[in-house]
Structures are given as C-alpha cells and as structure tokens.
N, C-alpha and C positions, 0 to 999 in steps of 0.2 A: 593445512589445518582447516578443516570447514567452517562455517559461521554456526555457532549455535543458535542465535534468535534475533531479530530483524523486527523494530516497531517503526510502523512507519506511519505519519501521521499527516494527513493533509497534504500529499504531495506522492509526485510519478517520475523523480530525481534520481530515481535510482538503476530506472532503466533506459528517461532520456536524455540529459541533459550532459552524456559525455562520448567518447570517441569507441569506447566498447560493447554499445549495446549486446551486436549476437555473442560475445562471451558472457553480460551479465544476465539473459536470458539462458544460455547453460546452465548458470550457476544458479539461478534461481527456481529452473524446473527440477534439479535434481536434488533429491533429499538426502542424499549422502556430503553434498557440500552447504546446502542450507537448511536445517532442521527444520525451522521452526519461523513464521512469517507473519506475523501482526500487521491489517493495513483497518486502520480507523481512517474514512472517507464518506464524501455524500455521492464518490462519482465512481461507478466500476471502472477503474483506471487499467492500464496495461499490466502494470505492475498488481494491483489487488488479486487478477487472476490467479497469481501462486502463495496467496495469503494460505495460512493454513483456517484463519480466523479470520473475517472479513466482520468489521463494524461501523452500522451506517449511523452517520450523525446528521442531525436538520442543517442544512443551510440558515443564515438568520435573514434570508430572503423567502423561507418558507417559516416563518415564525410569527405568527398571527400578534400584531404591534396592540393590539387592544388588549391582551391576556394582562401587559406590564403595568397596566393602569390603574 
C-alpha cells in the first residue's frame, strides 16, 4: 500500500537516522509509493529534495530580537 502524504517538520529522520536509508530513498523518489511530501525547514535537507512542497521557515537565530520590543 504506498504512503499517501508525508509532513515532515524540522527534521531529516526519515532518511537518516535508521538502518534502511537506500530503501527509504526508493521509496521516497518514487511517486507511485509516496504521493505526496511536505517538508517545512530553514535547511535543504536530504530528505526536502523529494518534498513535492518545500516551505522555508526563519531560524530564531535569524529573527532580528529588536522587532519583539
């Protein structure tokens, strides 16, 4: 059964942090088993590249501390 939709948020978990990387790069480039791919990040990750939607967020290390005042 393929994956219909994949949000992925702050994070590159899905392609490194386990023992199948080259299968979950098959599954991720092919869109007969992953439709649809959500990555909201401030960093082009491994995994963003097969975003079908990529959305960049500020760092709060790029958020000027004076605007909050």
């Amino acid at each position: 059964m393929p994956i219909k939709f994949l949000w992925n948020y702050a994070g590159n978990c899905l392609v490194n942090l386990h023992s199948e990387i080259k299968r979950a790069h098959e599954i991720l480039a092919d869109d007969n088993l992953c439709e649809m791919i959500v990555v909201i990040d401030n960093h082009m990750t491994s995994f963003a590249r097969y975003a079908a939607l990529r959305i960049a967020v500020v760092s709060r290390f790029f958020v000027d501390s004076n605007q909050f005042l």
